[in-house]
C-alpha positions as CSV (number, residue, x, y, z in Angstrom):
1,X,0.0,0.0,0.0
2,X,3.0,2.5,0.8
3,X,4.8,2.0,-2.4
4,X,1.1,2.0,-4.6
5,X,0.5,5.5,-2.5
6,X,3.8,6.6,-3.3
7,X,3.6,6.1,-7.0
8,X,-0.3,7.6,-7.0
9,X,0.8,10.5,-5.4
10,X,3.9,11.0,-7.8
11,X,2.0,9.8,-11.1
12,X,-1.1,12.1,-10.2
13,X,1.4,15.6,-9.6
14,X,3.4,14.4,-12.9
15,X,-0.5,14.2,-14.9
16,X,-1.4,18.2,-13.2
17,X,1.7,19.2,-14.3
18,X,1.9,18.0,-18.3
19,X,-2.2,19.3,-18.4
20,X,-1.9,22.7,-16.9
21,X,1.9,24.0,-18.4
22,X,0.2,22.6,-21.6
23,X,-3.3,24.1,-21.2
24,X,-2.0,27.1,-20.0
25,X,0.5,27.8,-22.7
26,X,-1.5,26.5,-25.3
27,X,-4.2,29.0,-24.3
28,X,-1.8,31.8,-23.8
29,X,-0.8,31.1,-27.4
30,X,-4.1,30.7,-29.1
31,X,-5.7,34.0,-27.3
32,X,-2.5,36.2,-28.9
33,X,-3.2,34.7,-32.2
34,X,-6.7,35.5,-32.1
35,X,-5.6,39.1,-31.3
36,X,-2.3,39.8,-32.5
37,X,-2.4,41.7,-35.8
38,X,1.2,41.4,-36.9
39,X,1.1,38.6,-39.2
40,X,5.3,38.0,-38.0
41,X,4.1,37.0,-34.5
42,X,2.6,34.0,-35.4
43,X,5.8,32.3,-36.4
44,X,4.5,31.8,-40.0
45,X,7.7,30.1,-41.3
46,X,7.0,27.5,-38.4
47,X,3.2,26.8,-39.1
48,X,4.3,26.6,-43.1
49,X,6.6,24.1,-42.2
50,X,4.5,22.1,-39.9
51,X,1.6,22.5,-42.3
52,X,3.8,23.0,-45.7
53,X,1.4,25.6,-46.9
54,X,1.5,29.6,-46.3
55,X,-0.2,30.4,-43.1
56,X,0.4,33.9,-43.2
57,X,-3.5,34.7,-42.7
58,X,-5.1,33.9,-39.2
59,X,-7.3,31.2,-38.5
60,X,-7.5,28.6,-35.8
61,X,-4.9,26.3,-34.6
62,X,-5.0,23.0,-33.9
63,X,-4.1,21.0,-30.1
64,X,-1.4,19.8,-31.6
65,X,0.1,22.9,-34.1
66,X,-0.6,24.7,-30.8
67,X,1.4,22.9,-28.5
68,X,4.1,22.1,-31.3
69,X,4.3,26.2,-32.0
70,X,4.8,26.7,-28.6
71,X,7.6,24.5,-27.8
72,X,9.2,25.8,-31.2
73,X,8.6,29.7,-29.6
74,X,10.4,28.7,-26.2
75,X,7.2,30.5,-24.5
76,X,7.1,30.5,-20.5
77,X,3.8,31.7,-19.7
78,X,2.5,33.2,-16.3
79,X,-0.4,30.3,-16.9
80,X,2.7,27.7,-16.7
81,X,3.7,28.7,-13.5
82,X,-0.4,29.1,-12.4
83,X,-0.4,25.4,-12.9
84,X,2.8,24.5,-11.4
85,X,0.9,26.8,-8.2
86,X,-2.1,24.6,-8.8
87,X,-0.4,21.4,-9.0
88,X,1.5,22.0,-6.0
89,X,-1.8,22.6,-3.7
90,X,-3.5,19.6,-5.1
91,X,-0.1,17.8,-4.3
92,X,-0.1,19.4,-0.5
93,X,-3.9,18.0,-0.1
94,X,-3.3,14.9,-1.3
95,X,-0.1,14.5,1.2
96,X,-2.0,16.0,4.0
97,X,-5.0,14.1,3.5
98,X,-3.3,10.6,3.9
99,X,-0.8,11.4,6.5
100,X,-2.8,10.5,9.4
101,X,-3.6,7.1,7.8
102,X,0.3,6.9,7.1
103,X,0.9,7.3,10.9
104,X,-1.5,4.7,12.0
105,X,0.4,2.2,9.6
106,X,3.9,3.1,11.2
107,X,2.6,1.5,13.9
108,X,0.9,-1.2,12.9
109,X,2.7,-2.6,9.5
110,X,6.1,-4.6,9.3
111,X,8.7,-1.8,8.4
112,X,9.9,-1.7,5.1
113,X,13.5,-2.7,4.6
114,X,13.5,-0.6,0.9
115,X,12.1,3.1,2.7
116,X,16.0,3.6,3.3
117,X,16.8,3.1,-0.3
118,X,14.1,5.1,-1.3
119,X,15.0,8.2,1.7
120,X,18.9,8.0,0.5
121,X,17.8,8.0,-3.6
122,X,15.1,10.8,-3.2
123,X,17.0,12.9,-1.1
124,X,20.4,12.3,-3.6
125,X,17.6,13.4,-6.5
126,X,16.7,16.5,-3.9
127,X,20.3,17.6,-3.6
128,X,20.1,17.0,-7.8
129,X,18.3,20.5,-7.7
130,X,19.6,21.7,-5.1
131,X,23.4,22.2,-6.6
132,X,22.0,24.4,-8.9
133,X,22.8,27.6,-6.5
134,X,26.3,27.2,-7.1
135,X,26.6,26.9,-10.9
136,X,25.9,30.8,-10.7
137,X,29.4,31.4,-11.2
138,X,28.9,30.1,-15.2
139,X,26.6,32.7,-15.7
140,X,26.9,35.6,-13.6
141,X,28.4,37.8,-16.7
142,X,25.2,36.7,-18.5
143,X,23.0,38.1,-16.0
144,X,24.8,41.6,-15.7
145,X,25.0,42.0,-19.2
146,X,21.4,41.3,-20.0
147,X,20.4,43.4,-17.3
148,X,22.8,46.0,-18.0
149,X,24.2,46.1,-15.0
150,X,27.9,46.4,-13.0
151,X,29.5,43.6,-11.3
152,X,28.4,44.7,-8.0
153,X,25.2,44.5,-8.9
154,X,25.5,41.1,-10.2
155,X,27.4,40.2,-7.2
156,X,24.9,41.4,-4.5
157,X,22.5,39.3,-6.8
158,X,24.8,36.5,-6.2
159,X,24.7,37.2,-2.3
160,X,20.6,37.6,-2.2
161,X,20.9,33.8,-3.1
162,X,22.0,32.8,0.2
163,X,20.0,35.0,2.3
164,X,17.0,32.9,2.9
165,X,19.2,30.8,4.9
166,X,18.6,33.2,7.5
167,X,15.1,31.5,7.6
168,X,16.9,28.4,8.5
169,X,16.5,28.6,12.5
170,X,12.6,28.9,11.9
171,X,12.8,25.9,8.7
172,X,14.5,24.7,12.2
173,X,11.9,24.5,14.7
174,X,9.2,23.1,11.9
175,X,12.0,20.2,11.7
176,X,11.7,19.1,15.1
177,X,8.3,20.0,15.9
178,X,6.6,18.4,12.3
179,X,9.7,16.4,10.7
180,X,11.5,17.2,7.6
181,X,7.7,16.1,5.3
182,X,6.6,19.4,6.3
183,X,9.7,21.5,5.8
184,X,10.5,20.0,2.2
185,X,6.8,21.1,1.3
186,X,7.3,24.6,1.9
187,X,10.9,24.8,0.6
188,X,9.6,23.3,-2.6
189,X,7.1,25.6,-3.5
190,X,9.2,28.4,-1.8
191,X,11.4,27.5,-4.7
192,X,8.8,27.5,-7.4
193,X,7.6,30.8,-6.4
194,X,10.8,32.8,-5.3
195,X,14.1,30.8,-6.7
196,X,17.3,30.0,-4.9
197,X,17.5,30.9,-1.6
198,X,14.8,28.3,-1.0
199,X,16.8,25.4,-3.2
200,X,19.5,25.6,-0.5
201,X,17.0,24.8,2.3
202,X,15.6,21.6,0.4
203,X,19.7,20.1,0.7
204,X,19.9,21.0,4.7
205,X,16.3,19.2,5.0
206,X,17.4,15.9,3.3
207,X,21.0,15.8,5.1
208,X,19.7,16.5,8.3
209,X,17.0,13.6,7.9
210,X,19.6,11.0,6.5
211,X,22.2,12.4,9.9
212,X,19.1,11.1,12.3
213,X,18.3,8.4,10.1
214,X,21.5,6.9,10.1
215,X,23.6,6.9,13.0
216,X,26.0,4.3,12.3
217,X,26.9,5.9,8.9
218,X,26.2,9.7,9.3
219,X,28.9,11.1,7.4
220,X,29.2,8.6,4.8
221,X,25.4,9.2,3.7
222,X,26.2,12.9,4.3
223,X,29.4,12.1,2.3
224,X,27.4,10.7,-1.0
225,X,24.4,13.6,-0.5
226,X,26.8,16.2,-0.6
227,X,29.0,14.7,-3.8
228,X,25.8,14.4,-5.3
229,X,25.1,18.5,-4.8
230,X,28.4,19.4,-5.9
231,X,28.3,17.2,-9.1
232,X,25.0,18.6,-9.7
233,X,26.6,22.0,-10.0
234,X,28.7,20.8,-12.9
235,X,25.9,19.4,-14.4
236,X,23.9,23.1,-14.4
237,X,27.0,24.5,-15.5
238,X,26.9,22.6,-18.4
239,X,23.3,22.5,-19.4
240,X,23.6,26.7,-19.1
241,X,26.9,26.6,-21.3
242,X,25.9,24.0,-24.0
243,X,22.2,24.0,-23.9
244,X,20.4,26.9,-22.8
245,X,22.7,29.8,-23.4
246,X,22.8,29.0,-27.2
247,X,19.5,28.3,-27.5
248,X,16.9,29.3,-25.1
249,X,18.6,32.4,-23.0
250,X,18.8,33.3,-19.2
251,X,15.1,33.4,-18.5
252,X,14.2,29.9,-20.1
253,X,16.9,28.8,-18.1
254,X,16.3,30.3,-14.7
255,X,12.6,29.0,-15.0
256,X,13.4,25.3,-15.9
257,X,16.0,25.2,-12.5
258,X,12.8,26.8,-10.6
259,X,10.0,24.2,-12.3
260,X,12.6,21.2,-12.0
261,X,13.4,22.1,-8.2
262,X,9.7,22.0,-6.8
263,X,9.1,19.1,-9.0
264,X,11.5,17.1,-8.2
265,X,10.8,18.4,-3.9
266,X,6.9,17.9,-4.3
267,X,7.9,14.0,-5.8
268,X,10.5,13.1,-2.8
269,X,8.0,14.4,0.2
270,X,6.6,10.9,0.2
271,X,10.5,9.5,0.9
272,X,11.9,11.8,3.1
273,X,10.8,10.8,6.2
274,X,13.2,9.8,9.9
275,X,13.7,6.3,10.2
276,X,12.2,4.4,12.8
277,X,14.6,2.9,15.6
278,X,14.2,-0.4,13.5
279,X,15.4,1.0,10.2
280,X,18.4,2.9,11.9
281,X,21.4,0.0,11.7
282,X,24.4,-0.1,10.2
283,X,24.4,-0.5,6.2
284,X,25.4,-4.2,5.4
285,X,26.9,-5.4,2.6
286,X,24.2,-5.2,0.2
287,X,23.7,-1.6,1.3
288,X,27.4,-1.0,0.6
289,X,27.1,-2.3,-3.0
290,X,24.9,0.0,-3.8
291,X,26.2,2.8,-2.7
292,X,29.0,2.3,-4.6
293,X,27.2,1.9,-7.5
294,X,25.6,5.2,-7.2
295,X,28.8,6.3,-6.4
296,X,30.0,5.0,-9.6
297,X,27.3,7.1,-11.4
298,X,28.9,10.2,-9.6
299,X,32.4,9.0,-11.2
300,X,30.9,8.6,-14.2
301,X,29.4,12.0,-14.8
302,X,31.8,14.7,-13.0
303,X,34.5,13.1,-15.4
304,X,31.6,13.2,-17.9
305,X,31.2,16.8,-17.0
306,X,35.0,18.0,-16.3
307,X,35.6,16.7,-20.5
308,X,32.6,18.0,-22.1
309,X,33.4,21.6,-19.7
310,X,37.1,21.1,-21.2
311,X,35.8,21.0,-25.2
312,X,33.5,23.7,-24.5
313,X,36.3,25.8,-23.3
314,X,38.4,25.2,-25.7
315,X,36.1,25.8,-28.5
316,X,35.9,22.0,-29.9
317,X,32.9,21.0,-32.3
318,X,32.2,17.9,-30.5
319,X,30.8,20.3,-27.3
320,X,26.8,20.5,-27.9
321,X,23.5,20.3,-26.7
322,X,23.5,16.3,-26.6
323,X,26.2,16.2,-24.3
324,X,23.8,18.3,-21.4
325,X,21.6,16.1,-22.2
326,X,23.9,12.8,-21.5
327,X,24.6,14.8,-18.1
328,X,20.9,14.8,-17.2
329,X,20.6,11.1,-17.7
330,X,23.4,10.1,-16.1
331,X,22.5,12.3,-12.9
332,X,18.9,10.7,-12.6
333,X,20.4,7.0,-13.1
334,X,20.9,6.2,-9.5
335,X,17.0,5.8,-9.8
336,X,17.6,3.1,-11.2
337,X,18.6,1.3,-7.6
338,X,15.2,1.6,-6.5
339,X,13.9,-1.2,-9.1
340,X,16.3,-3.7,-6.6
341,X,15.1,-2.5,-3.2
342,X,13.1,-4.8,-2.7
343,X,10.4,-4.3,0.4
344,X,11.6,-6.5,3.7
345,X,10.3,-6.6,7.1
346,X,11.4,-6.2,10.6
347,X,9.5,-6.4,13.9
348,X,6.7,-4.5,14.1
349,X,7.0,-4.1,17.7
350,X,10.0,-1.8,17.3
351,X,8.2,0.8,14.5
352,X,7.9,3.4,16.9
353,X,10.3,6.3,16.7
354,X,13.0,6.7,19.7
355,X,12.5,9.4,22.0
356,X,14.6,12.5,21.4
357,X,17.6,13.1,23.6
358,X,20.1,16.1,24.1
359,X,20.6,19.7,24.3
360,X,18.1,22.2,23.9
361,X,19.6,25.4,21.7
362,X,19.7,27.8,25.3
363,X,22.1,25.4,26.6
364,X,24.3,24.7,23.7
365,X,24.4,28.7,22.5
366,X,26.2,28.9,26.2
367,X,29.0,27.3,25.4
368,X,32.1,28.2,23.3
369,X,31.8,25.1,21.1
370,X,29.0,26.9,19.1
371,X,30.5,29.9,18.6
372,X,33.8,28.5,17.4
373,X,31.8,26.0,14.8
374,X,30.0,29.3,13.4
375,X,33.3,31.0,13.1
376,X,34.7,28.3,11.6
377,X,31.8,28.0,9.2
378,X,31.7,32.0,7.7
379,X,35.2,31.7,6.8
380,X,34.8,28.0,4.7
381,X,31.6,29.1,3.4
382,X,32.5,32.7,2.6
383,X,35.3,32.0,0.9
384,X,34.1,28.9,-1.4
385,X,31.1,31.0,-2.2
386,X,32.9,33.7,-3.0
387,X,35.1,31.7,-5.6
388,X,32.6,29.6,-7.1
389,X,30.0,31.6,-7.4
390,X,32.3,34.8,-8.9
391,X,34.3,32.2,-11.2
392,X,33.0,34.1,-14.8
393,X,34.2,37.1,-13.6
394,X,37.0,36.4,-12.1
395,X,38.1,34.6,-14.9
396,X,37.0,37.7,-16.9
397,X,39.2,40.2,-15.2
398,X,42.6,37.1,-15.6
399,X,41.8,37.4,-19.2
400,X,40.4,33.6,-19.5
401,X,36.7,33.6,-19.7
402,X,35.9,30.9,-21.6
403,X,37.3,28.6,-18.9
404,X,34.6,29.6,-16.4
405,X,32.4,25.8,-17.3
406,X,35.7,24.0,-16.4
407,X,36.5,26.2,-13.5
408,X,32.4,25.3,-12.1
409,X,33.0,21.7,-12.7
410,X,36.8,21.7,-11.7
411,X,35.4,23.2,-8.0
412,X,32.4,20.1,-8.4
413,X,34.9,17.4,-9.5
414,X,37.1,18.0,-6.2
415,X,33.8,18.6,-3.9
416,X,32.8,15.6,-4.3
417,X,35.6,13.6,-4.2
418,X,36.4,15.1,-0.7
419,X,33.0,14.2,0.7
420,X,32.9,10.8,-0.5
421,X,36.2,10.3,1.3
422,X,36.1,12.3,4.1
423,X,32.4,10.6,5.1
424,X,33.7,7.2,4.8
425,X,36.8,7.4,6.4
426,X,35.6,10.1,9.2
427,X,33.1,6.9,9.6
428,X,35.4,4.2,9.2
429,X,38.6,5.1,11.4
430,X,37.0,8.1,13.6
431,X,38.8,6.6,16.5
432,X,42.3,7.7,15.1
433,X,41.1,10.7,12.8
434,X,38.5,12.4,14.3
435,X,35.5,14.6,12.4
436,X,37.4,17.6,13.9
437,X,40.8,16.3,12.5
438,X,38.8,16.5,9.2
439,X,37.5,20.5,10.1
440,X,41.0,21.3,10.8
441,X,42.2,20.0,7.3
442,X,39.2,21.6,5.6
443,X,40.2,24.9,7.3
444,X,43.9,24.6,6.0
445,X,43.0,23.8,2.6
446,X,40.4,26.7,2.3
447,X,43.1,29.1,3.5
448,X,45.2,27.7,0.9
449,X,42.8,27.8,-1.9
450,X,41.9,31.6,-1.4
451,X,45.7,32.5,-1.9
452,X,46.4,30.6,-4.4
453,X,43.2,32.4,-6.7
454,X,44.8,35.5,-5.4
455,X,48.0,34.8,-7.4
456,X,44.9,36.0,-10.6
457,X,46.9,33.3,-13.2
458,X,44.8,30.9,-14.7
459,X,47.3,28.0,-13.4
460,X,46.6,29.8,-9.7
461,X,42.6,30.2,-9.9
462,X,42.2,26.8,-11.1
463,X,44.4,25.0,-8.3
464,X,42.7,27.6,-5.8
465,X,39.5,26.1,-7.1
466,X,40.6,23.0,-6.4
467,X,41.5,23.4,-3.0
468,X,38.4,25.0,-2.0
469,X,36.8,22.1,-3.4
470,X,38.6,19.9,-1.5
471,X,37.5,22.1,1.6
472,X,33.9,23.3,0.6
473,X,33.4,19.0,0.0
474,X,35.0,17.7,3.3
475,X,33.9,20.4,5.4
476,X,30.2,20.6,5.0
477,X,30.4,16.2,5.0
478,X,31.4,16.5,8.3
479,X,29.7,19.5,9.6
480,X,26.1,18.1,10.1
481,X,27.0,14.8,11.6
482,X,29.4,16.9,14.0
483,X,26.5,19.1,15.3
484,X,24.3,16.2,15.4
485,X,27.1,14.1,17.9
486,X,27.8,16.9,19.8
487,X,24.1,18.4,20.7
488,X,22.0,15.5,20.4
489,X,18.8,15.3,18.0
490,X,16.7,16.8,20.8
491,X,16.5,20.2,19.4
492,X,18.6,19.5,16.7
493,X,17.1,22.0,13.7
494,X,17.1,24.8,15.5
495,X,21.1,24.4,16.5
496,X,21.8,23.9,12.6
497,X,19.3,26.4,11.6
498,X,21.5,28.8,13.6
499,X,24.8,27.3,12.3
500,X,23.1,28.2,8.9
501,X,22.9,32.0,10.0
502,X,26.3,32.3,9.2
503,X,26.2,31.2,5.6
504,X,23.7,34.6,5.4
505,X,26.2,35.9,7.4
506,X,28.8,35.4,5.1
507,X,27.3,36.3,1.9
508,X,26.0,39.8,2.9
509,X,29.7,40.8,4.3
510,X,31.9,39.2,1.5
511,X,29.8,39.3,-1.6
512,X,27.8,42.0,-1.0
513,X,30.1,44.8,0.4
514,X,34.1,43.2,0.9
515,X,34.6,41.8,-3.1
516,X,32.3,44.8,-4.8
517,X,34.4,47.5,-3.1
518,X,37.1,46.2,-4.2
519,X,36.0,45.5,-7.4
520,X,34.7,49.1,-7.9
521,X,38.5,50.5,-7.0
522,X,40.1,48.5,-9.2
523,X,37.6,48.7,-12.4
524,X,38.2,53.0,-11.2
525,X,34.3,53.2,-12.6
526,X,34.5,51.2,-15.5
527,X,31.9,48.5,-15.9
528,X,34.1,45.6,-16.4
529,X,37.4,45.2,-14.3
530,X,40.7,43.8,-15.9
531,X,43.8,42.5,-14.5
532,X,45.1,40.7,-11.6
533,X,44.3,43.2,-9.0
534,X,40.3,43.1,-9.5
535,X,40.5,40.6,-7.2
536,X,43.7,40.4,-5.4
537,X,43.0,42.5,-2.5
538,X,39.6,40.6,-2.0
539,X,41.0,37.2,-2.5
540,X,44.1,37.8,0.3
541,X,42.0,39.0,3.2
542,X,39.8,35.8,2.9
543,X,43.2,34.3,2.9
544,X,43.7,36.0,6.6
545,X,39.9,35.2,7.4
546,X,40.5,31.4,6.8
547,X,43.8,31.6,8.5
548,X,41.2,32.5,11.6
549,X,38.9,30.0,10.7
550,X,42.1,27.7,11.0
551,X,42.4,28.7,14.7
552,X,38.7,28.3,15.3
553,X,39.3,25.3,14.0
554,X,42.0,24.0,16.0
555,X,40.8,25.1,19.2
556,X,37.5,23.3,18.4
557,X,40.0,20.1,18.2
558,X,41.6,20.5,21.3
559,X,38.5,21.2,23.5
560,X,36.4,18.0,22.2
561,X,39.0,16.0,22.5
562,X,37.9,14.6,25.6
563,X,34.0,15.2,25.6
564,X,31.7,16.5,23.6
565,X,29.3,19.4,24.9
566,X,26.8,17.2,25.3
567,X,28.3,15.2,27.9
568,X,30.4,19.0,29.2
569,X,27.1,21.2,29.2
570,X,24.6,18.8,30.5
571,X,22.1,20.2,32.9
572,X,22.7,16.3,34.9
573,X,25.9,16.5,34.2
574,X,26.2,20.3,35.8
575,X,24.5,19.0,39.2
576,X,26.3,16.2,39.4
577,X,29.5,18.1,39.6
């Protein structure tokens, strides 16, 4: 009955969306015809070759000529995103309407071996969409050129993105008062309705679910979630630079992220669910064969995506539309797992959900722990934001700006490498290397990477990129399993919610003010800015920011490596001492 829900549910949002987008734009389409009297409007060398006759004069069109004209016309309608509006409330009743029945069955029906296979798939096809806030970087020189405006407008743009996560302490609360179901469902149509800043809130949701869901293996589900977002970045990247910019423009492409991002949120909320105590074990050995085959699809396409970036930048006639294409299929594949997790049952007298333990967020804001983890977290963030996301232009300004693809899925191919192996082995051998072993590293290398894109070479920017791959990857792997471990899961959204704050933090202070000031010296009021020291200033004092996040870092070592706050800043703990 799950599974037959799971599929109704999905097959009747897929069905509102195909009929209203279509209605809509076929109706949009047909009303301008009726009404339109400039005979070029209608596209007539399209209807004469879909009818091969002159069409020049008005007259009614068909379903088909209709839809067919208005796929040929690239036309986004306000009546395509009415339906996508109306498909998501029909969606939300249908969800809300069952989920009492769904609760009485939690505790009477065996549990379902094949719900963690289809939590772990749905939320890698939620962090699909999700990666597409940091492929900005391959098309940030698009968007101030169409809009006609200077780089720091573009980059304060760039900075807006991240600024819902300031919403992340309440997304918080509504995480451990509702669970993640209810969360995902506003984040999803959040992202149909206003764009990006709600796409990073559907990649916290998932991670945080899988962290609780999986206790044995935190960071390596973390690990393959998180290579999963940065390959997706590559992916966008590429679809932007070989599909849509040649063809269809900014806007067409800017809608299909938004459409594709509550689609894809409104088909996981019947997945994303915690575990129950009985589904929270350790993955066995089937589980780990199939995680490495959907971490062989990851292989697969960022190499897929690193070569077909490479062509592109070189100008090489085998770079094209098919190849974005390719890209999509091969980051939907791990779908494919699902047809072999197969539905197995466990005792039905341990379906309830464990009770909560831990800190609340009063207690754990009083201790230095917190404050050195949010520290710790504006530098990493700040400065891998500030390189990916500013790649174009600062590409631009070294004179290489063809190279900003590669540079997106250079920064993608070296995120996700570090998260795959900095979740298993921070799972594997935490007893000699420790998560905040693997902070301190992250730190160094982000402190490295920043200089190194200072040196504004293209030899330097792409090894910088590297390196803050290698930090962004590792860094936010390891991040939500270490919050989770050392506050508990009592109140455990609201402590990463306010972790979160400082990725808002971060992107109002160094995109929007510390780079466009900078930028605006340099450039001495010119529009665009070339030459090494565009950026060279900004790039070095994130080099002496991460050099603090280092020590925030390090200190953070040092003081858990004994205890944990939970255990240090328990209220039992505190009396019995």
């Amino acid at each position: 009955m799950y599974c037959g829900r799971v599929i109704c549910t999905q097959a009747l949002l897929l069905v509102c969306l195909c009929a209203f987008s279509v209605t809509c734009a076929g109706a949009d389409l047909r009303n301008q015809t009726d009404v339109c009297e400039d005979a070029a409007f209608l596209q007539t060398a399209h209807l004469k070759d879909l009818k091969g006759q002159d069409t020049a004069t008005k007259h009614p069109l068909s379903e088909l000529e209709t839809l067919v004209v208005a796929i040929r016309r690239h036309r986004l309608t306000p009546g395509t995103f009415l339906g996508m509006a109306t498909a998501a409330l029909l969606f939300a009743i249908w969800e809300v309407s069952f989920d009492t029945t769904r609760k009485i069955e939690a505790t009477e029906a065996s549990y379902r071996s094949s719900d963690r296979w289809w939590l772990i798939v749905m939320s890698a096809m939620v962090q699909v969409v999700s990666g597409s806030i940091y492929a900005m970087g391959a098309w940030q020189d698009e968007l101030r050129d169409r809009l006609g405006i200077s780089m720091t407008g573009a980059t304060v743009i760039g900075a807006m993105i991240f600024v819902g996560i300031s919403a992340g302490f309440l997304g918080g609360i509504l995480f451990d008062t509702y669970g993640p179901k209810v969360k995902l469902c506003i984040a999803a149509v959040a992202a149909l309705l206003m764009g990006y800043s709600s796409v990073s809130l559907m990649d916290n949701i998932v991670c945080m679910t899988c962290s609780v869901s999986f206790p044995r293996n935190r960071a390596s589900i973390n690990g393959y979630l998180k290579a999963v977002l940065a390959t997706a970045a590559g992916l966008w990247a590429l679809l932007w630079a070989q599909v849509f910019k040649p063809s269809f423009g900014l806007p067409a492409f800017l809608a299909f992220q938004s459409m594709a991002s509550f689609a894809v949120g409104a088909l996981s909320l019947s997945s994303i669910h915690i575990l129950p105590e009985c589904g929270r074990g350790p993955l066995d050995g089937t589980d780990h064969r199939r995680l490495l085959i959907l971490i062989a699809f990851l292989v697969v396409l960022t190499s897929f995506d690193v070569w077909s970036s490479y062509e592109h930048s070189r100008g090489s006639a085998m770079a094209g539309p098919s190849f974005g294409l390719i890209a999509l299929g091969l980051q939907i594949a791990p779908c494919s797992v699902l047809f072999c997790a197969k539905a197995g049952t466990e005792g039905a007298e341990d379906r309830l959900m464990a009770p909560k333990s831990g800190l609340t967020f009063q207690v754990a804001a009083q201790g230095m722990d917190f404050y050195l983890l949010w520290l710790c977290q504006f530098a990493v963030f700040g400065a891998g934001v500030a390189t990916n996301q500013n790649l174009a232009l600062i590409l631009e300004s070294a004179g290489h700006d063809a190279a900003s693809s590669l540079g997106v899925a250079l920064f993608a191919l070296s995120s996700a490498f570090s998260r795959i192996v900095a979740g298993y082995l921070s799972d594997k051998y935490k007893a000699y290397f420790t998560r905040f072993h693997w902070l301190s590293a992250g730190a160094c290398c982000a402190m490295l990477g920043e200089f190194f894109v200072s040196l504004m070479d293209l030899q330097g920017i792409m090894v910088g990129t590297l390196l803050m791959g290698l930090s962004f990857g590792s860094f936010y792997t390891i991040i939500i399993p270490m919050v989770n471990e050392m506050y508990g899961t009592l109140e455990f959204g609201k402590l990463w919610g306010a972790q979160m704050s400082s990725q808002a933090a971060a992107a109002l202070i160094i995109m929007s003010t510390v780079l466009p000031l900078f930028y605006r010296k340099a450039s001495d009021g010119e529009d665009v800015c070339q030459g090494a020291a565009c950026y060279r200033p900004s790039f070095l004092l994130l080099t002496a920011l991460n050099a603090l996040g280092l020590v925030s870092a390090l200190a953070l070592q040092v003081r858990n490596s004994d205890s944990l706050p939970i255990a240090r800043l328990s209220p039992t703990n505190e009396k019995t001492g």
